[in-house]
N, C-alpha and C positions, 0 to 999 in steps of 0.2 A: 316098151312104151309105144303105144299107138301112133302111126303118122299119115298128116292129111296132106295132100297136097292138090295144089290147084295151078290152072295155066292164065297166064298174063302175057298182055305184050311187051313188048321190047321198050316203051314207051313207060309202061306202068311200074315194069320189075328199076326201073331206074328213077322212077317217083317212088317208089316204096325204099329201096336201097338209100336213096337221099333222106330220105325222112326218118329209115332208122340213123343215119348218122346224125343227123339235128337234135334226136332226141337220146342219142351217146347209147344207144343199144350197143348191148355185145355183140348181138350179130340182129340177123333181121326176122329167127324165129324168136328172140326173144322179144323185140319190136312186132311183131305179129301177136302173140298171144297177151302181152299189155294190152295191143286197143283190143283187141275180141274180147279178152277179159275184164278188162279194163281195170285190170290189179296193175300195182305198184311193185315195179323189181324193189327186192330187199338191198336196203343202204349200201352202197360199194365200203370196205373199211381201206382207211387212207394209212398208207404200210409208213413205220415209223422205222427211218435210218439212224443207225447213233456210230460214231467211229468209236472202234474199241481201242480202249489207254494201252494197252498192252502191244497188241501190233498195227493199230493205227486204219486200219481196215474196216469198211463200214461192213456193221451187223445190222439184220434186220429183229429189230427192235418193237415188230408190230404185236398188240397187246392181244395175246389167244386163249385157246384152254393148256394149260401147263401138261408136259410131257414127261411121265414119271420113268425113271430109271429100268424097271421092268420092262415098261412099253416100247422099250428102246432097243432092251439088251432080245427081246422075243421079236422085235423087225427084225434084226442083226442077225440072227438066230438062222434065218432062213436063208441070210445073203449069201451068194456062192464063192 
């Protein structure tokens, strides 16, 4: 991935750093390429806790693409 970089003052990089925080950037290249681009970061998804009946321990519960048995046992597969 290509990267730009540019120099600012001491003044600026702490306007810019504030302003990705106001605007809840993950960090402040991701606040930079919004306004250049002026694209929309995709939806945060909001992670869903449920305590498990069994051992009473919160699982995360957030809604994703389903993990098939295969895909599981061939990560495992490699684990040392």
């Amino acid at each position: 991935m290509p990267t730009i970089t540019f120099k600012v003052s001491a003044e600026e990089a702490r306007n810019i750093r504030a302003r990705a925080r106001a605007a809840k950037a993950r960090s402040v290249s991701e606040y930079l390429r919004k306004v250049a681009l002026d694209e929309k970061p995709p939806p945060r998804r909001r992670r869903v806790l449920v305590k498990d009946p069994l051992t009473g321990l919160l699982v995360d519960a957030t809604p994703g693409p389903a993990v098939s048995d295969d895909q599981i046992r061939a990560a495992l597969a490699e684990f040392p």
